[in-house]
N, CA, C and O atoms as CSV, one atom per row, in Angstrom:
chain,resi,resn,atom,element,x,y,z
A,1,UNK,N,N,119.943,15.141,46.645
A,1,UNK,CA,C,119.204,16.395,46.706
A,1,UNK,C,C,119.142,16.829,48.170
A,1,UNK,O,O,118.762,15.938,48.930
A,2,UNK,N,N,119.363,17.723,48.595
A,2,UNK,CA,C,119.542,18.419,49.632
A,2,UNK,C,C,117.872,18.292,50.251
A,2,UNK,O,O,116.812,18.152,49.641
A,3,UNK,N,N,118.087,18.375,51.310
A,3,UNK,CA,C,116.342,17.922,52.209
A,3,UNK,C,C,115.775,18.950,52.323
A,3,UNK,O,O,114.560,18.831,52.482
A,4,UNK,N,N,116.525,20.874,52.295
A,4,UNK,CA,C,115.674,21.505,52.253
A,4,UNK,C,C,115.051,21.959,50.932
A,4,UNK,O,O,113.882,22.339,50.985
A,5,UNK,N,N,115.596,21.966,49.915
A,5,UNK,CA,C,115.203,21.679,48.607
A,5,UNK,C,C,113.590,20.951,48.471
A,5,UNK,O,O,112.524,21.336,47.992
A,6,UNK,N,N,114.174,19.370,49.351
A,6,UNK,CA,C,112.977,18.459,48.920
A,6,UNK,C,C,111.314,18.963,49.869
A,6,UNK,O,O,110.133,18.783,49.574
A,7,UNK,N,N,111.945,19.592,50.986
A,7,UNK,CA,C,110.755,20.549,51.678
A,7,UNK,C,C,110.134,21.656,50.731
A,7,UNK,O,O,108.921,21.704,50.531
A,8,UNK,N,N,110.888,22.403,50.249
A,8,UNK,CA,C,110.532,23.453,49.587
A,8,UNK,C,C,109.906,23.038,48.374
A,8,UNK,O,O,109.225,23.882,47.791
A,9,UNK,N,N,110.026,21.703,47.802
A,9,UNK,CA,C,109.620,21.218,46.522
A,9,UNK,C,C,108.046,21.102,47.075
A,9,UNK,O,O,107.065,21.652,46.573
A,10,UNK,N,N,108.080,20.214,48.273
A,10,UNK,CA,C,107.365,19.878,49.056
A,10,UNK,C,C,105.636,20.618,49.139
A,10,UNK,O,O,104.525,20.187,48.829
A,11,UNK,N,N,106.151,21.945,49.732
A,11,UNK,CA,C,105.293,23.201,50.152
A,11,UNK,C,C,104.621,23.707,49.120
A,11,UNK,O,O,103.396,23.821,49.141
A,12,UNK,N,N,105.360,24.058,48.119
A,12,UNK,CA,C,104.533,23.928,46.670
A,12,UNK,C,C,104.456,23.266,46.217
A,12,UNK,O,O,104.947,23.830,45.239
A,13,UNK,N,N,104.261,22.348,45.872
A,13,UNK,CA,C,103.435,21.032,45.335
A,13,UNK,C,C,102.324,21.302,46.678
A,13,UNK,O,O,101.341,21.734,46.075
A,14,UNK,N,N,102.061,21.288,47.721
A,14,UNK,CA,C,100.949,21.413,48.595
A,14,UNK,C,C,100.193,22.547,48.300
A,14,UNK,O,O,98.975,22.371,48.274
A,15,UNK,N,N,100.605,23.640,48.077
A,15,UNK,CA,C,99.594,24.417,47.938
A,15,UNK,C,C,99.255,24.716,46.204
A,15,UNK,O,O,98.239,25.313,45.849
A,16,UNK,N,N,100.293,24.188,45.233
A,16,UNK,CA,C,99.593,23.951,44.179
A,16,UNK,C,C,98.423,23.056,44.114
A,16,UNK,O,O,97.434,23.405,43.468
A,17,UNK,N,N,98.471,21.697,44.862
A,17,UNK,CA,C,97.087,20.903,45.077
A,17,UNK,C,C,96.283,21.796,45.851
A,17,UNK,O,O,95.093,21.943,45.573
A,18,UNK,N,N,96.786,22.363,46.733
A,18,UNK,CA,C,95.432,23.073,47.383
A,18,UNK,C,C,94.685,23.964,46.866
A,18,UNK,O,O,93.472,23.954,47.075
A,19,UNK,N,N,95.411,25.099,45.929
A,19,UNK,CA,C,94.981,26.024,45.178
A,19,UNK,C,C,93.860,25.239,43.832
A,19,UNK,O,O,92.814,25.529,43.252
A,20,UNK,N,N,94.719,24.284,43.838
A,20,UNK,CA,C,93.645,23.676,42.487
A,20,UNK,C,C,92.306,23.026,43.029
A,20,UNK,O,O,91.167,23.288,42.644
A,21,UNK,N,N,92.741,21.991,44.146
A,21,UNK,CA,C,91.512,21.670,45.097
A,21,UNK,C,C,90.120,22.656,45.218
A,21,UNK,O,O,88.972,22.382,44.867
A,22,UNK,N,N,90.682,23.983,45.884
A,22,UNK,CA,C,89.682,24.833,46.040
A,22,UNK,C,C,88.905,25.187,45.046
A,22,UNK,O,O,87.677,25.234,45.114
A,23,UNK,N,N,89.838,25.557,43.696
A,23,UNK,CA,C,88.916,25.768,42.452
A,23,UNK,C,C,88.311,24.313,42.007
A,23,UNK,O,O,87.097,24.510,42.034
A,24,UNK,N,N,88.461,23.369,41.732
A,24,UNK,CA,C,87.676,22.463,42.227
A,24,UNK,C,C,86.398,21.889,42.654
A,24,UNK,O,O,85.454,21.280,42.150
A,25,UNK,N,N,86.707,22.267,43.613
A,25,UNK,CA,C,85.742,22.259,44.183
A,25,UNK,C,C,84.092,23.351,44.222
A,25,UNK,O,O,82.967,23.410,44.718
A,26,UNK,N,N,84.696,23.793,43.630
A,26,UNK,CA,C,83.695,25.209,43.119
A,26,UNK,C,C,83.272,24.964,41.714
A,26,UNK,O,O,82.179,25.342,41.292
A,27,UNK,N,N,84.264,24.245,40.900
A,27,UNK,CA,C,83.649,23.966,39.145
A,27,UNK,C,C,82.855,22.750,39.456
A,27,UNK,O,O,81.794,22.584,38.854
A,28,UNK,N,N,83.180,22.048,40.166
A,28,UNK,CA,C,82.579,19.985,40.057
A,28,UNK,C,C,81.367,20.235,39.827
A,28,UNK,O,O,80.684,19.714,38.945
A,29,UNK,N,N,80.850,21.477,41.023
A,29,UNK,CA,C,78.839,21.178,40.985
A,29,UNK,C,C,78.083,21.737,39.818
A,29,UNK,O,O,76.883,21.668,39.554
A,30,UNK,N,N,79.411,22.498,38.972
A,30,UNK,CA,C,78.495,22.954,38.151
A,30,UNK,C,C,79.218,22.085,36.512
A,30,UNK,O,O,79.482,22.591,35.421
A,31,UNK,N,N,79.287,21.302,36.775
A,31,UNK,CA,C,79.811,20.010,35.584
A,31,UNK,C,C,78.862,19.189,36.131
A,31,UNK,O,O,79.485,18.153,36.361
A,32,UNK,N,N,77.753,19.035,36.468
A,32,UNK,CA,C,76.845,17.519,36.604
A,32,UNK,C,C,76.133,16.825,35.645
A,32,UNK,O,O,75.626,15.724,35.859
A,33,UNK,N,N,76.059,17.582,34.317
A,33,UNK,CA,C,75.665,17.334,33.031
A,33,UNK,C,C,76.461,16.393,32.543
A,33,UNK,O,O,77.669,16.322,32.768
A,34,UNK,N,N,75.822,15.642,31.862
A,34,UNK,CA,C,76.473,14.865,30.700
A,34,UNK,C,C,77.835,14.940,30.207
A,34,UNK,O,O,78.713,14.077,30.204
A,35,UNK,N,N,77.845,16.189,29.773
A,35,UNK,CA,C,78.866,17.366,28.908
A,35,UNK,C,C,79.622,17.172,29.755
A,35,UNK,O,O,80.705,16.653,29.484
A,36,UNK,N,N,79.299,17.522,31.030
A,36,UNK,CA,C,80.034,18.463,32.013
A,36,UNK,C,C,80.727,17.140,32.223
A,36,UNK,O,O,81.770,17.114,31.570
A,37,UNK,N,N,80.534,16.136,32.843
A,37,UNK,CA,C,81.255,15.419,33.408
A,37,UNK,C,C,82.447,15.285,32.376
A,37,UNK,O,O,83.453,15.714,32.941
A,38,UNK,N,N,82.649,14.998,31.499
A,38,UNK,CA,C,83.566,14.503,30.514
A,38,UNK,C,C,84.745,16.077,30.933
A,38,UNK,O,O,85.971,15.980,30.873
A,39,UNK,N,N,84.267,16.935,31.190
A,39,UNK,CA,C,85.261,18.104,31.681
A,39,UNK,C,C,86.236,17.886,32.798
A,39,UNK,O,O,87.456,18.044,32.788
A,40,UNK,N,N,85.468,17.502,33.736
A,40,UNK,CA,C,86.148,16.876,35.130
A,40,UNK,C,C,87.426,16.165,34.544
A,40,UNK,O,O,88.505,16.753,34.480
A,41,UNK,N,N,87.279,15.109,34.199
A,41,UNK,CA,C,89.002,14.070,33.894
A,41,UNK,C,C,89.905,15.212,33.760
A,41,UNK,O,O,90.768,15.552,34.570
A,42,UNK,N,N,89.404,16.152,31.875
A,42,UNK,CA,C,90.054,16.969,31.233
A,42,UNK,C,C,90.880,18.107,32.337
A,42,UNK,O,O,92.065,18.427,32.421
A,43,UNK,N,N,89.857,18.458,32.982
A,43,UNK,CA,C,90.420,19.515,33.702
A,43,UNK,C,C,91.521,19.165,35.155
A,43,UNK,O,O,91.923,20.020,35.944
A,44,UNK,N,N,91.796,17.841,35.196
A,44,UNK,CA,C,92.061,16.939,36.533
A,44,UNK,C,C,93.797,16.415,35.460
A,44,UNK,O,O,94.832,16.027,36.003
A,45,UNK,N,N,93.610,16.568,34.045
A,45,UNK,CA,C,94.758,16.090,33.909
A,45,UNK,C,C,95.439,17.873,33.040
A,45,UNK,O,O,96.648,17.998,32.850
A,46,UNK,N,N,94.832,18.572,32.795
A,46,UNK,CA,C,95.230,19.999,32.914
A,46,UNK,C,C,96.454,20.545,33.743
A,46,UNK,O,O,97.604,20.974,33.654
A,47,UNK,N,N,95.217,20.175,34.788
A,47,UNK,CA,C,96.183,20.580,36.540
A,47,UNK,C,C,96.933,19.871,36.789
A,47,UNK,O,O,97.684,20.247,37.690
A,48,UNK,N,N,97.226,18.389,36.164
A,48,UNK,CA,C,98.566,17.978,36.525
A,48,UNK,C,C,99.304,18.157,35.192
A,48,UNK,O,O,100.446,18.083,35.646
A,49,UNK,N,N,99.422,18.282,34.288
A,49,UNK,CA,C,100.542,18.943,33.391
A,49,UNK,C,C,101.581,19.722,33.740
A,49,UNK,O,O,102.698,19.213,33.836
A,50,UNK,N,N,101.369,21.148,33.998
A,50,UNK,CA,C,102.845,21.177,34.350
A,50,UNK,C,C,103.968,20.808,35.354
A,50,UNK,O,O,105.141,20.727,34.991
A,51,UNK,N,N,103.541,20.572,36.711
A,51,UNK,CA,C,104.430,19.777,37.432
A,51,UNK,C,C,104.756,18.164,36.892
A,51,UNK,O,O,105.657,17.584,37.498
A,52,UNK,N,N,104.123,17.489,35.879
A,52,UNK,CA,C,104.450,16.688,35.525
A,52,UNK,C,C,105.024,16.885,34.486
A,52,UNK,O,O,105.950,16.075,34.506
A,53,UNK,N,N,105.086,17.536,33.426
A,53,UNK,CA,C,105.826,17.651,32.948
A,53,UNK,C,C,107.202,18.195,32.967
A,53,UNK,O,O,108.051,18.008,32.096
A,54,UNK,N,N,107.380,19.125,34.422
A,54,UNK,CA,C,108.777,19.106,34.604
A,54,UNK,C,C,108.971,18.247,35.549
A,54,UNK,O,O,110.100,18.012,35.980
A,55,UNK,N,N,108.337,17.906,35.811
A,55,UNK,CA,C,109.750,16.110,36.766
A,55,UNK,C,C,110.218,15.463,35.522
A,55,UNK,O,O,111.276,14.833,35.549
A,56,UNK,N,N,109.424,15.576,34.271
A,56,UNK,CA,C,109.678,14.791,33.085
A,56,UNK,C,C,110.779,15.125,32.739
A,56,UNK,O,O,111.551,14.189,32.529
A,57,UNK,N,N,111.167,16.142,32.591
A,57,UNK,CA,C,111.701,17.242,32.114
A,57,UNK,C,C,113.321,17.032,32.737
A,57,UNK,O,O,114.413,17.292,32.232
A,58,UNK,N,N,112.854,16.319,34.340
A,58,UNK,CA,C,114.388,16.366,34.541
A,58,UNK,C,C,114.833,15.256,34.842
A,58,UNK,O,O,115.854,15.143,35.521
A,59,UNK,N,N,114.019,14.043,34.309
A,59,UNK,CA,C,114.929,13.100,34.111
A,59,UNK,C,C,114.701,12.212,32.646
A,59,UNK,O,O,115.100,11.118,32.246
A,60,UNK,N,N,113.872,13.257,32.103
A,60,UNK,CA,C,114.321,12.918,30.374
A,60,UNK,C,C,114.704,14.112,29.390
A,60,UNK,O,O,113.894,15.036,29.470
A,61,UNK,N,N,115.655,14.302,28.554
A,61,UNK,CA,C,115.974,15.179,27.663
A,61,UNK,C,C,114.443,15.735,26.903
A,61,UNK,O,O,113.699,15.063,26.189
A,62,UNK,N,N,114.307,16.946,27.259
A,62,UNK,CA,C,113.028,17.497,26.718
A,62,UNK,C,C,113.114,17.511,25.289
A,62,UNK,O,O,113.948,17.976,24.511
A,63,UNK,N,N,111.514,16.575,25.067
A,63,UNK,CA,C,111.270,16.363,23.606
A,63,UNK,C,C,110.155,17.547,22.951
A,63,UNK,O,O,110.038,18.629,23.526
A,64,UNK,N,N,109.559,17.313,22.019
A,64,UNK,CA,C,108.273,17.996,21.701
A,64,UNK,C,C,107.516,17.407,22.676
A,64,UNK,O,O,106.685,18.121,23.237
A,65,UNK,N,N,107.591,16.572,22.912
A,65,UNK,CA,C,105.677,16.209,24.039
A,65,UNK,C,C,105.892,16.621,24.852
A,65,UNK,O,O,104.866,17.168,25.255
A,66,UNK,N,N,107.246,16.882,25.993
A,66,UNK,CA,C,107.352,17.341,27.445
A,66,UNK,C,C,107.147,18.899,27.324
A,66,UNK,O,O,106.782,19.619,28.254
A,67,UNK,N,N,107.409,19.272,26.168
A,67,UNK,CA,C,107.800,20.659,25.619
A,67,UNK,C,C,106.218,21.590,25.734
A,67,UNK,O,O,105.922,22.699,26.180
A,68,UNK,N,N,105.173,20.064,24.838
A,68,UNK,CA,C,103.926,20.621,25.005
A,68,UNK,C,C,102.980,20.741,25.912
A,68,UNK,O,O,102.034,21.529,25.906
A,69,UNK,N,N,103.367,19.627,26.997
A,69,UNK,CA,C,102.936,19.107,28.158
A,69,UNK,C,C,103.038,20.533,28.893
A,69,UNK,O,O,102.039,21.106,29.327
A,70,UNK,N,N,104.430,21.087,28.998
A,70,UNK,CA,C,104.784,22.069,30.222
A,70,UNK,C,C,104.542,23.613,29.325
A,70,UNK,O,O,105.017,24.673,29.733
A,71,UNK,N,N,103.722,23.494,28.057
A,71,UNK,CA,C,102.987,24.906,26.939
A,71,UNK,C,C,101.958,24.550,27.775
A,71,UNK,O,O,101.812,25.496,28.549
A,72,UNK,N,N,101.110,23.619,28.043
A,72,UNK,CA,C,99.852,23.532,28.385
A,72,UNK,C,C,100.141,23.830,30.226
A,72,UNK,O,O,99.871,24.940,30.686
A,73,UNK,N,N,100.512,23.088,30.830
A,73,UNK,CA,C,100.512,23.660,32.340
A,73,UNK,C,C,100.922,24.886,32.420
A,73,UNK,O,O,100.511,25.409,33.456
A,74,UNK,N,N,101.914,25.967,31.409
A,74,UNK,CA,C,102.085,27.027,31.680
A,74,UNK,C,C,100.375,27.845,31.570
A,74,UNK,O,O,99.736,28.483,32.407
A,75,UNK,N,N,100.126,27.527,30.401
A,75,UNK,CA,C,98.982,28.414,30.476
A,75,UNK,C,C,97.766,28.136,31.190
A,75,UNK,O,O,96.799,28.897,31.180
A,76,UNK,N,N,97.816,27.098,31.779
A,76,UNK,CA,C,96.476,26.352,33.039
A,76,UNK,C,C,97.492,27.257,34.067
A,76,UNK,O,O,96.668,27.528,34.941
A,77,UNK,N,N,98.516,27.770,34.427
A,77,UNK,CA,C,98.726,27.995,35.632
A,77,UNK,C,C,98.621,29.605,35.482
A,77,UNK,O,O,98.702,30.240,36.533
A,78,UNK,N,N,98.503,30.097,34.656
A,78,UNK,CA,C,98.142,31.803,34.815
A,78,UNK,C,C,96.478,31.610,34.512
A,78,UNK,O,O,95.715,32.551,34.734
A,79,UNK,N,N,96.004,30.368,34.009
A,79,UNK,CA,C,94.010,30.836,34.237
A,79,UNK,C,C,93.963,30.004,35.976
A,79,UNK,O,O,92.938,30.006,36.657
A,80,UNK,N,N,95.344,29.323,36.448
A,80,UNK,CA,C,94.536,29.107,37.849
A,80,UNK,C,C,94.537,30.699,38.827
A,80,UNK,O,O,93.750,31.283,39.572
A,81,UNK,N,N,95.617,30.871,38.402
A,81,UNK,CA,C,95.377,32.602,39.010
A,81,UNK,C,C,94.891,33.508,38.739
A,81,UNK,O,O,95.180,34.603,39.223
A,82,UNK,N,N,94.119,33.331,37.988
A,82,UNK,CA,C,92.863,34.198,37.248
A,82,UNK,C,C,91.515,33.674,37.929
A,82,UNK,O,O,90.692,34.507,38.309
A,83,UNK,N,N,91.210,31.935,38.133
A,83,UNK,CA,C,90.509,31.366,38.867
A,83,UNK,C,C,90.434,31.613,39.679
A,83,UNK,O,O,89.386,32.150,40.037
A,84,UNK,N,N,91.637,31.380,40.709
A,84,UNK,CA,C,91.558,31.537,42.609
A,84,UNK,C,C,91.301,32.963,42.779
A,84,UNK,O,O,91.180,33.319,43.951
A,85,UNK,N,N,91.196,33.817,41.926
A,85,UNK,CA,C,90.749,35.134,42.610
A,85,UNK,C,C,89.145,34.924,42.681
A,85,UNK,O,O,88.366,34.737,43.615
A,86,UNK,N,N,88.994,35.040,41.234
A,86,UNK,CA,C,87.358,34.555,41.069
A,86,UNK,C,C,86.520,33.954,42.021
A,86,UNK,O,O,85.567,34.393,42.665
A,87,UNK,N,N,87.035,32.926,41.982
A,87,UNK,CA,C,86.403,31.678,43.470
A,87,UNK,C,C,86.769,32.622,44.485
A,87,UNK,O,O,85.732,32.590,45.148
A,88,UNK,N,N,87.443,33.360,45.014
A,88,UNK,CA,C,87.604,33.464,46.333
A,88,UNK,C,C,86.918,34.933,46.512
A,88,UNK,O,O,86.596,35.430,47.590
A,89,UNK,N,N,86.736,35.634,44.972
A,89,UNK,CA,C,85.759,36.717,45.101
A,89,UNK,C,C,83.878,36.098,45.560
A,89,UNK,O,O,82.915,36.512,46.205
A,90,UNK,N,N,84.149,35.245,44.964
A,90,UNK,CA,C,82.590,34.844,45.242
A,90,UNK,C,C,82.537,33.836,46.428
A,90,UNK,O,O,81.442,33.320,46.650
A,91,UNK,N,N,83.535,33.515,47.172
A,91,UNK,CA,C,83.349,33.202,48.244
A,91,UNK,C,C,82.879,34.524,49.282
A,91,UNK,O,O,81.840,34.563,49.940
A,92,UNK,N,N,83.952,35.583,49.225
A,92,UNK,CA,C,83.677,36.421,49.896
A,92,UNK,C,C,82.293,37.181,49.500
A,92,UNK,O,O,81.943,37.973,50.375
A,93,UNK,N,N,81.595,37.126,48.586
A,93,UNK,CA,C,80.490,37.798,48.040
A,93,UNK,C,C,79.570,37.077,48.509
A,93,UNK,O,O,78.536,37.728,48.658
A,94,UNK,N,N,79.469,35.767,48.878
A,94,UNK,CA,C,78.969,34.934,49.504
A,94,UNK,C,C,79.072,34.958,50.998
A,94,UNK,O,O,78.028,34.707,51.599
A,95,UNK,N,N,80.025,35.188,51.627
A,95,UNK,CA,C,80.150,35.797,52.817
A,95,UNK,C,C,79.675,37.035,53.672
A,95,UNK,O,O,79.371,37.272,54.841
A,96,UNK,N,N,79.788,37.797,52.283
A,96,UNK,CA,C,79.120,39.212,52.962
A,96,UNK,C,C,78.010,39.157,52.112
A,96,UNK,O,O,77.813,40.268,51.618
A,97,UNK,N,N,77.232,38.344,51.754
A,97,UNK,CA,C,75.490,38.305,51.543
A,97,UNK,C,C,74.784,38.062,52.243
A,97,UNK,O,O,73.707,38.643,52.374
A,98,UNK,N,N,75.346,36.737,53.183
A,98,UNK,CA,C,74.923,36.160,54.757
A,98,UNK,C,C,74.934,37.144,55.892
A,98,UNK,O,O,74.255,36.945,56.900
A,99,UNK,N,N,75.996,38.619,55.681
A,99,UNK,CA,C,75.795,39.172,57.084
A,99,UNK,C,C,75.166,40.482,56.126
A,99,UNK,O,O,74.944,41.545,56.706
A,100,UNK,N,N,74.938,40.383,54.896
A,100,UNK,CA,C,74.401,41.718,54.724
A,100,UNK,C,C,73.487,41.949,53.900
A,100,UNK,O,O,72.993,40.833,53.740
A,101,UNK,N,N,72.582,43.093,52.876
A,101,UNK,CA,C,71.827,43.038,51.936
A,101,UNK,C,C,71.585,42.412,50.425
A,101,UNK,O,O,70.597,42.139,49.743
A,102,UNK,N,N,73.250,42.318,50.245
A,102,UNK,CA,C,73.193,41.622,49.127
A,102,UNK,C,C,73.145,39.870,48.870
A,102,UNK,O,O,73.599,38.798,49.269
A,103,UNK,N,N,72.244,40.498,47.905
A,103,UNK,CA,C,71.619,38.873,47.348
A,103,UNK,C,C,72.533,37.748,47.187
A,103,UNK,O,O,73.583,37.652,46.552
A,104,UNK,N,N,71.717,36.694,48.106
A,104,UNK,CA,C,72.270,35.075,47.767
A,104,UNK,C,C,72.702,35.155,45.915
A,104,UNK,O,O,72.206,35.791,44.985
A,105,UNK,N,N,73.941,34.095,46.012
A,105,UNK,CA,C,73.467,33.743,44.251
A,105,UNK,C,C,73.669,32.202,44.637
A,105,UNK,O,O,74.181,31.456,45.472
A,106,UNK,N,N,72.665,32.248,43.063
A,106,UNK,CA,C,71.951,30.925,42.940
A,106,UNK,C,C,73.062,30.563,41.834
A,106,UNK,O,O,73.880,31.264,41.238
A,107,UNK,N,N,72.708,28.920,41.791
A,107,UNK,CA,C,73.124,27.674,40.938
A,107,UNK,C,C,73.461,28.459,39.271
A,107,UNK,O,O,74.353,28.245,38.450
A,108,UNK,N,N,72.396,29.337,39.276
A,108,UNK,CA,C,72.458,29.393,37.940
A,108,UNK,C,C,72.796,30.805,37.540
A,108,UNK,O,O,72.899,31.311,36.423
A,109,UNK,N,N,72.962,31.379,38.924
A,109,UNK,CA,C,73.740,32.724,38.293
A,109,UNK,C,C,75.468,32.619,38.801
A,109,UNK,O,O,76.305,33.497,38.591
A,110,UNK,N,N,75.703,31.347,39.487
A,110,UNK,CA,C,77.198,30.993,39.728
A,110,UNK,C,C,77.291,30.831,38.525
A,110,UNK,O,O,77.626,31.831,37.891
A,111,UNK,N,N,77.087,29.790,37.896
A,111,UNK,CA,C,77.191,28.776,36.043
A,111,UNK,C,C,77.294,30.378,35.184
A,111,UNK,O,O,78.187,30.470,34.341
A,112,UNK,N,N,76.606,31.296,35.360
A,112,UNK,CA,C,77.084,32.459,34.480
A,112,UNK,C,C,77.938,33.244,34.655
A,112,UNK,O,O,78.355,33.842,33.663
A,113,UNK,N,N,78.490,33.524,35.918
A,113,UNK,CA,C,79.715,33.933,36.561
A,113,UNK,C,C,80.554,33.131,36.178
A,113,UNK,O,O,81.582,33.648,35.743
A,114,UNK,N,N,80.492,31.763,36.173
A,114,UNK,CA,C,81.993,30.946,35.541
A,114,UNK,C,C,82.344,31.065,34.341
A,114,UNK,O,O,83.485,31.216,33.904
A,115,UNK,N,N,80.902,30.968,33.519
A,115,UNK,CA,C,80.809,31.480,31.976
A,115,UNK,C,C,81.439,32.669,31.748
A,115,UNK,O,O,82.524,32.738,31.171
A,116,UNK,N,N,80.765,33.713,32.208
A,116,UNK,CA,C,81.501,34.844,32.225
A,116,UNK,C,C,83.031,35.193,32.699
A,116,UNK,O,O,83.828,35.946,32.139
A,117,UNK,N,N,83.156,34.647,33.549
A,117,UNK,CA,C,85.023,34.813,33.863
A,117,UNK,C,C,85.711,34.170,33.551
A,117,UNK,O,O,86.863,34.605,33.538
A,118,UNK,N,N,85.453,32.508,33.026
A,118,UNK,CA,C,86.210,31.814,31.984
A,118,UNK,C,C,86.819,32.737,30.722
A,118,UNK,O,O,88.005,33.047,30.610
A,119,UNK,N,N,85.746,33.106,29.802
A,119,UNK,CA,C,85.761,33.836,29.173
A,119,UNK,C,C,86.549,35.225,29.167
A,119,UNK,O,O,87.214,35.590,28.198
A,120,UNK,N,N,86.373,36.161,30.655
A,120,UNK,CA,C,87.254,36.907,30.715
A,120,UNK,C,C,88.874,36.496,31.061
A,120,UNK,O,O,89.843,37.228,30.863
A,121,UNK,N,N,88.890,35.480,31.483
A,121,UNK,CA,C,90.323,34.740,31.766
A,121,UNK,C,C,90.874,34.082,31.070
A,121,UNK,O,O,91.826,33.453,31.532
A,122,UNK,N,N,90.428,33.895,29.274
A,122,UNK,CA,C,90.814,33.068,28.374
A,122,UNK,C,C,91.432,34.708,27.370
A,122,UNK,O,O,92.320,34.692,26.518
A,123,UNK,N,N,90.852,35.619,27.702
A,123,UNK,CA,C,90.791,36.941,26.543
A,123,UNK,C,C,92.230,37.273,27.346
A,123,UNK,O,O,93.333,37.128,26.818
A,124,UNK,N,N,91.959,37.861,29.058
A,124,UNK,CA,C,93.384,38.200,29.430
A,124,UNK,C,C,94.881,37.062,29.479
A,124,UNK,O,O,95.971,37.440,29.906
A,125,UNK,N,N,94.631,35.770,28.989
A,125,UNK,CA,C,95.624,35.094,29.233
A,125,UNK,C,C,96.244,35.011,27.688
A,125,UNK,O,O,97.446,34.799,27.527
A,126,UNK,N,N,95.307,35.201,26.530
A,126,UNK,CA,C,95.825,35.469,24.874
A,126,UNK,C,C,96.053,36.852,24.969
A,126,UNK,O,O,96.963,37.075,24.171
A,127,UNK,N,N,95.698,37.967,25.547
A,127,UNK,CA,C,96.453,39.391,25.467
A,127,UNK,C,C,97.385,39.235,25.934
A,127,UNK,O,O,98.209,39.977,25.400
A,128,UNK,N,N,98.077,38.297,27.167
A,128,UNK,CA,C,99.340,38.194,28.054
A,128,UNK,C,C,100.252,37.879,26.795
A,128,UNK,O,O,101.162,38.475,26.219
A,129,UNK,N,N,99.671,36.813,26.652
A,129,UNK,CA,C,100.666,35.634,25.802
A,129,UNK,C,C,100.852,36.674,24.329
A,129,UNK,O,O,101.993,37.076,24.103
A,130,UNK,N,N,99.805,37.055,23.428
A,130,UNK,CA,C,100.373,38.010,22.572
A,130,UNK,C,C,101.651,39.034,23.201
A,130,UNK,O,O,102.835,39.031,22.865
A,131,UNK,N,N,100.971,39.885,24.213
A,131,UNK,CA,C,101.890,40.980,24.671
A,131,UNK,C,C,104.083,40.336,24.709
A,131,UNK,O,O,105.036,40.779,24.069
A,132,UNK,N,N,103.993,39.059,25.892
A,132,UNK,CA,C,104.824,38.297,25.604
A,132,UNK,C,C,105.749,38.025,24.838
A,132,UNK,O,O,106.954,38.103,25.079
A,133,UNK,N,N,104.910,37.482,23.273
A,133,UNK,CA,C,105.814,37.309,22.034
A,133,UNK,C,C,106.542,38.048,21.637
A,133,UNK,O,O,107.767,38.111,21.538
A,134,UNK,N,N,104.970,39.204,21.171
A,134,UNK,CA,C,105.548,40.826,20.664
A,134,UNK,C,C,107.147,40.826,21.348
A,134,UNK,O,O,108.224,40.655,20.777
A,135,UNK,N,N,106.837,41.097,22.851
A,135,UNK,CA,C,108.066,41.581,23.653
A,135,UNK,C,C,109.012,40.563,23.277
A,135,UNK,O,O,109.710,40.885,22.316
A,136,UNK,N,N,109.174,39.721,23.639
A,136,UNK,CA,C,110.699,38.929,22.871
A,136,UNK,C,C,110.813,39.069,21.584
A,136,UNK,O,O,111.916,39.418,21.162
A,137,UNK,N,N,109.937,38.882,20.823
A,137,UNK,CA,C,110.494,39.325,19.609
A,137,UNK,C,C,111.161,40.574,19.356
A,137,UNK,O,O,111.797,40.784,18.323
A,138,UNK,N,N,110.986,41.630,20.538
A,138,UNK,CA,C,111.557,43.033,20.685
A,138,UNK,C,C,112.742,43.242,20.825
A,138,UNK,O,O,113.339,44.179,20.295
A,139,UNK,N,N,113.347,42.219,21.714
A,139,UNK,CA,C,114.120,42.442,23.007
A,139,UNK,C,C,114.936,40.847,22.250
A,139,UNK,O,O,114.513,39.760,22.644
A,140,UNK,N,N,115.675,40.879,21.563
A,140,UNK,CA,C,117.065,39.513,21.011
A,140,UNK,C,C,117.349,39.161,22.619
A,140,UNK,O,O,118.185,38.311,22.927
């Protein structure tokens, strides 16, 4: 394999951990429940699905499990980009609350913001994925 290849493999895989890191780091505090914890693993082996499933992918003949492995990281990787906006909206909302009028948010109006944009990021990622089908099924 060519070395700039293995750089470039490299760079993303880094900022795929980093991108996931950050969101991360923003869900953990609000999983401290019971419940919640049992989410953490789930969501820790989510985020590694699809890059693991294509290294799988290329040095074993794709079966049904690698097949489902890299169904599931596809669709964790359009709600992480639905995520990193989110998080990084409420970072910045958080940023400009400190230099300006608008209100701190609290513990428990973050937990409804995640609620709430989970939710909006589960509706736009089944309208994608419908829209999707439709279209190939359009288009032989």
């Amino acid at each position: 394999m060519d070395l700039r290849l293995i750089i470039l493999l490299g760079i993303v895989l880094l900022i795929y951990v980093l991108t996931n890191y950050y969101i991360y780091i923003h869900i953990a505090p609000l999983c401290l429940s019971p419940r919640g914890k049992i989410l953490i693993p789930l969501l820790l082996l989510i985020m590694a699905a699809y890059p693991v499933g294509r290294i799988l992918q290329a040095f074993i003949s794709p079966g049904v499990i690698i097949k489902v492995i890299i169904a599931v990281g596809s669709y964790y990787l359009a709600f992480m980009a639905y995520a990193f906006f989110l998080v990084l909206f409420m970072d910045i909302y958080r940023l400009l609350s400190s230099f300006s009028f608008l209100p701190l948010l609290g513990t428990t109006l973050q937990a409804q913001i995640w609620k709430v944009g989970i939710c909006l990021i589960i509706v736009l990622i089944s309208f994608g994925s419908l829209n999707a089908r439709k279209s190939s099924n359009r288009h032989p």
